[in-house]
N, C-alpha and C positions, 0 to 999 in steps of 0.2 A: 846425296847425289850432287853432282858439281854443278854451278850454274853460271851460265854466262849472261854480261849483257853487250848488248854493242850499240854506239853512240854515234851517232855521221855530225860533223861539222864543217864550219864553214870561216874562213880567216877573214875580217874586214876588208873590203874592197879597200888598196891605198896602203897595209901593211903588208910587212914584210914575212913572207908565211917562214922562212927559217929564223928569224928571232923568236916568231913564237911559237915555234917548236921548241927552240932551246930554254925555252923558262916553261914550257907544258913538261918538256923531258926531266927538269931538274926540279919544278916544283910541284905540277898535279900529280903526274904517274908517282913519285914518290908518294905523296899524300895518300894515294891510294892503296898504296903495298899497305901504309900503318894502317890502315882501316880494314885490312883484311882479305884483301886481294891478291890470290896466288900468283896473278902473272898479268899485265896490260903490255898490249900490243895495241902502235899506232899505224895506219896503215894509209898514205897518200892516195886520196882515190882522183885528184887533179890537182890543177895550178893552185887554187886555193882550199879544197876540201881534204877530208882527213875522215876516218872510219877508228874509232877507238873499241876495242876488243879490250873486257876486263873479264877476268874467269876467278869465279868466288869457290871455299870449299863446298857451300852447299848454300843454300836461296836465305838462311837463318841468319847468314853469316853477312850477307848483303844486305839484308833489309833493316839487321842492326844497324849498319853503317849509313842507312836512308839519308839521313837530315843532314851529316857529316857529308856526303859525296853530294848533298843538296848546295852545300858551303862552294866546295871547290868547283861546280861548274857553273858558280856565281863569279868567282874568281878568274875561271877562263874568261866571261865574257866582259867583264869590267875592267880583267889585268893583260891579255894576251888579245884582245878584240875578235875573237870566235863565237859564233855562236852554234848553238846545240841546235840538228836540224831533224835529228830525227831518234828514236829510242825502240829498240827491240831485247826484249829477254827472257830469258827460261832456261828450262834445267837441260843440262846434255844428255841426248836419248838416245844416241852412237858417235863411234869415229872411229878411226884407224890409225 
């Protein structure tokens, strides 16, 4: 069963939130496809916050990746000044 998590962030007060889109876009979300990730969508939720949608093939497949996606959103918030504001996840139980 496929599983999703979704991530809310936040850009540091003072940067510039399209730079660090553009090193999230060329270096986290990649990182994440190699880890097993079928598909990350970023989604602008204002001036400075962001909603990251990753969709795994099944919850096995993400929780291998645990320590490795532990790395990269150490990375967002030491290389891109974001930080992780909030964590929801589980498996997909409908859609259309």
């Amino acid at each position: 069963m496929r599983y999703v998590t979704i991530t809310t962030w936040e850009i540091a007060d003072g940067n510039d939130y399209d730079v660090a889109m553009q090193n999230i876009r060329e270096k986290r979300l990649p990182a994440l496809k190699e880890l097993g990730a079928s598909r990350v969508t970023v989604v602008r939720t204002s001036e400075r916050t962001s909603a990251a949608i990753s969709e795994w093939p099944d919850e096995a497949t993400r929780d291998a990746a645990e320590q490795a996606i532990e790395e990269v959103r150490r990375k967002v918030h030491s290389e891109d000044f974001a930080r992780m504001t909030g964590e929801m996840k589980g498996a997909v139980v409908a859609e259309v």
